[in-house]
N, CA, C and O of each residue as an XYZ file, in Angstrom:
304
protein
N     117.715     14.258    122.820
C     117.617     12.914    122.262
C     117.193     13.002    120.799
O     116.115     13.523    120.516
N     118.026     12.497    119.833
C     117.391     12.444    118.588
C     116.572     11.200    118.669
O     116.541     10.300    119.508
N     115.678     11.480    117.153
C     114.635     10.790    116.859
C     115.317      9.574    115.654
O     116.369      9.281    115.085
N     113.811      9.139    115.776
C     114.396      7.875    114.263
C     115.069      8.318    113.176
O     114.784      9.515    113.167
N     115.748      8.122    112.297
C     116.459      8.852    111.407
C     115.978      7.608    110.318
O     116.340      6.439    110.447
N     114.896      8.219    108.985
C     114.536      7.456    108.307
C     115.160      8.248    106.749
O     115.016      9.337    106.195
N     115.812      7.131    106.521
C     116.045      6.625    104.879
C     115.323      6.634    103.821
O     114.429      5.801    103.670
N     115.671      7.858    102.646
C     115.252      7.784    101.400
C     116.105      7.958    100.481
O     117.121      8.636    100.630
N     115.680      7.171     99.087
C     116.555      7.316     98.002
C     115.732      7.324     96.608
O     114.786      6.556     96.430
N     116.090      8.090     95.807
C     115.955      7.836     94.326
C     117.216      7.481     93.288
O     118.248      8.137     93.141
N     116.777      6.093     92.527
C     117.182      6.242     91.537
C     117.759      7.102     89.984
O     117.122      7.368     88.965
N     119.218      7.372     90.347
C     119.774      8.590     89.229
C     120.385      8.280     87.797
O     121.012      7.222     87.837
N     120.391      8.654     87.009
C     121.647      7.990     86.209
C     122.134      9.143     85.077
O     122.393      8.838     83.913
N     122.203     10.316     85.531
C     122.872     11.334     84.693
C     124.012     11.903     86.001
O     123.713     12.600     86.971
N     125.051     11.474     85.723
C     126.067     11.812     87.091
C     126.768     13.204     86.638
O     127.776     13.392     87.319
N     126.523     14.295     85.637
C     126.438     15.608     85.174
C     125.715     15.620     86.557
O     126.461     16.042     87.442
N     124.593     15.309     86.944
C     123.577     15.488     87.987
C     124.092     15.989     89.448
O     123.499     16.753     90.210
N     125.326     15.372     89.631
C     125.948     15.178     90.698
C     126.362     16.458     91.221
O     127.314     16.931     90.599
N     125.828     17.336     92.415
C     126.314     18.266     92.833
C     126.436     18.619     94.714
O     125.808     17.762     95.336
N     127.056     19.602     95.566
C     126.745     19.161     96.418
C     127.006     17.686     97.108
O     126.890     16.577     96.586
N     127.359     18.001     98.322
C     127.482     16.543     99.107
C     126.308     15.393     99.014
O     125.500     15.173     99.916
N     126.345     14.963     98.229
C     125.241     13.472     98.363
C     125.909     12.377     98.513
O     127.108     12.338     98.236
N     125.230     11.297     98.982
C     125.376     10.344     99.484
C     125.087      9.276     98.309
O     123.892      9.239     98.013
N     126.081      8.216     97.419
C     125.289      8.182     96.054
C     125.978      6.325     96.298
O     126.893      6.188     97.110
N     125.396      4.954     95.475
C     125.547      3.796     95.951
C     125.784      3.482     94.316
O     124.842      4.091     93.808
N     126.452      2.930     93.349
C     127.318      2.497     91.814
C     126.490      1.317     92.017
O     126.284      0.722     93.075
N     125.954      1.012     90.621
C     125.403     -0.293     90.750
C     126.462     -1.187     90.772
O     127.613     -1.045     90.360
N     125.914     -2.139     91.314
C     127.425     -3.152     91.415
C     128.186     -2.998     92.786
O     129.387     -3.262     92.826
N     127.574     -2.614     93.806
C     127.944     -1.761     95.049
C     126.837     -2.057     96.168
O     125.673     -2.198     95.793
N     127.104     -2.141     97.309
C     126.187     -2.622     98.441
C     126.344     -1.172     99.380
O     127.312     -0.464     99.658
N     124.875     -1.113     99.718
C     124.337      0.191    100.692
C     125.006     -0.149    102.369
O     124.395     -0.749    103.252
N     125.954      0.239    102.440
C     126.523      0.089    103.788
C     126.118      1.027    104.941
O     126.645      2.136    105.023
N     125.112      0.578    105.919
C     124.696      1.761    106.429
C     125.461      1.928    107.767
O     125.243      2.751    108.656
N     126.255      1.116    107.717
C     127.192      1.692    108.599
C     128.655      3.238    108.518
O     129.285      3.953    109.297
N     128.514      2.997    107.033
C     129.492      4.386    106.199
C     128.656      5.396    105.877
O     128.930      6.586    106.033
N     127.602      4.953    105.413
C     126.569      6.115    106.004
C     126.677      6.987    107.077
O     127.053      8.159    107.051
N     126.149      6.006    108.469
C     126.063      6.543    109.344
C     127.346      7.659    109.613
O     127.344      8.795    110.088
N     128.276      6.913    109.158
C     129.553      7.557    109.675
C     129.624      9.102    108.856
O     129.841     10.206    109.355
N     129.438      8.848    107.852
C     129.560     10.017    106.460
C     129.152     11.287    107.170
O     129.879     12.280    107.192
N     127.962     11.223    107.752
C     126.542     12.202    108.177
C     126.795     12.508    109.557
O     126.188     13.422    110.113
N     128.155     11.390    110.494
C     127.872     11.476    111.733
C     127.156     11.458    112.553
O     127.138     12.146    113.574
N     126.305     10.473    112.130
C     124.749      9.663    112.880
C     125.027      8.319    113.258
O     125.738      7.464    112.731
N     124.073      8.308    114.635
C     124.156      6.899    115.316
C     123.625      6.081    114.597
O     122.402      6.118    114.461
N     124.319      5.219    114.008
C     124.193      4.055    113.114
C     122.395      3.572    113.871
O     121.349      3.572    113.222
N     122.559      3.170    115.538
C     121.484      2.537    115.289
C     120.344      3.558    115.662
O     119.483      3.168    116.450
N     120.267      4.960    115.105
C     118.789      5.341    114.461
C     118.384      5.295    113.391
O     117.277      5.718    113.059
N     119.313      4.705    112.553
C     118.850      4.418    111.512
C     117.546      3.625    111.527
O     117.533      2.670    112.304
N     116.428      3.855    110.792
C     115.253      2.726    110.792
C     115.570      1.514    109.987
O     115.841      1.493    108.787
N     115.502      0.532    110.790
C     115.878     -0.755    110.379
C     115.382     -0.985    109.064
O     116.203     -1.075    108.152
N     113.660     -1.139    108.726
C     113.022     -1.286    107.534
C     113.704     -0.525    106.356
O     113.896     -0.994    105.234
N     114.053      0.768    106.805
C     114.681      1.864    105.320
C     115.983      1.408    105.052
O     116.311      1.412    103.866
N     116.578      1.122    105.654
C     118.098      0.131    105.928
C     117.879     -0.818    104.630
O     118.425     -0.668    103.536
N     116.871     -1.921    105.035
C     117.003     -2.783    104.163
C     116.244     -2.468    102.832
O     116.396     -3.049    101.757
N     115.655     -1.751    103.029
C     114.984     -1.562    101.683
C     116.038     -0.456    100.814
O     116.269     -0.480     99.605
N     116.410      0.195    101.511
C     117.537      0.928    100.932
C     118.294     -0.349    100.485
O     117.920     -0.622     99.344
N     119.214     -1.240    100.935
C     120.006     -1.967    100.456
C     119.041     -2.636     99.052
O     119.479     -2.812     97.915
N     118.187     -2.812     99.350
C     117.012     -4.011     98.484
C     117.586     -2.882     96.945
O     118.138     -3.387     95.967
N     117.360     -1.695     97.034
C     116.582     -0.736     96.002
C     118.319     -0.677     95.611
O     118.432     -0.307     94.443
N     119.577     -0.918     96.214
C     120.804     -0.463     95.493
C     121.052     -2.226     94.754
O     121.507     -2.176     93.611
N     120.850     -3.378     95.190
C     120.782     -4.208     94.900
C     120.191     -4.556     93.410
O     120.773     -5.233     92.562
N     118.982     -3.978     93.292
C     118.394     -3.735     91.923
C     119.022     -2.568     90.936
O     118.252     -2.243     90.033
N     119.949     -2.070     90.952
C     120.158     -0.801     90.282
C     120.941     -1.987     89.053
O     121.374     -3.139     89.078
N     120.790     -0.896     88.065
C     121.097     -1.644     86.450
C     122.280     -0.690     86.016
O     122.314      0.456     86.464
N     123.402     -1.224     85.010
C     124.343     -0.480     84.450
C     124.015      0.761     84.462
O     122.936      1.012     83.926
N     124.667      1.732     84.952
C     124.767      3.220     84.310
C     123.738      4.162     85.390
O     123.546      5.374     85.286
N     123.151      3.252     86.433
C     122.338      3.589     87.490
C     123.185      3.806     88.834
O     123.900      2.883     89.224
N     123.130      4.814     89.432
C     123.282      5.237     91.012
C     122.204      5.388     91.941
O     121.279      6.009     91.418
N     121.923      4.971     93.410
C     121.291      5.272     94.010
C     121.506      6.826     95.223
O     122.170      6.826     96.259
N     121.037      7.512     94.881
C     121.131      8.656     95.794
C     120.465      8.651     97.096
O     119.352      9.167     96.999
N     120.717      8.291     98.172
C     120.037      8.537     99.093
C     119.900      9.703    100.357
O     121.027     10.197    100.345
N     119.317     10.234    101.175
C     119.220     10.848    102.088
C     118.374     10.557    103.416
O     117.527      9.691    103.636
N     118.875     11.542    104.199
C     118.089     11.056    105.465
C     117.161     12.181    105.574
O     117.119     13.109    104.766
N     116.018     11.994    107.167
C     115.410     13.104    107.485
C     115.254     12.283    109.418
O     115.103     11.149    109.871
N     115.396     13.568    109.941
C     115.433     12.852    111.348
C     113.649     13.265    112.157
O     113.218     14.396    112.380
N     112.910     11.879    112.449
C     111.723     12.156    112.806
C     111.844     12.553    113.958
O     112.741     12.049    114.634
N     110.987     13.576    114.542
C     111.159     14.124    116.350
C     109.963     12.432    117.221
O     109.790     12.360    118.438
């Protein structure tokens, strides 16, 4: 049985930066955690609800020339 699968992200904006598979949200762009889920091949609903929206909250605020990078970590 997996565990909660909780949501983190930082704010990027040098896309030189960009390496490796990440998971990255264009300002001007909505955090879909359903393409997420899919991306990573995780059950959408372990996602933690709260990181969900605050993830969306934190891509919602992103300013010109800003990406949100996010990742997961799965709690036991």
């Amino acid at each position: 049985m997996m565990g909660t699968i909780n949501l983190t992200y930082a704010v990027v904006t040098d896309p030189d930066s960009f390496v490796a598979f990440q998971y990255y949200v264009k300002a001007g762009e909505v955090f879909d955690a359903n393409i997420y889920a899919e991306a990573y091949r995780l059950n959408r609903g372990d996602l933690d609800a709260d990181d969900v929206r605050a993830t969306q909250d934190a891509a919602a605020k992103l300013g010109v020339g800003e990406c949100l990078m996010v990742s997961h970590s799965i709690a036991a």
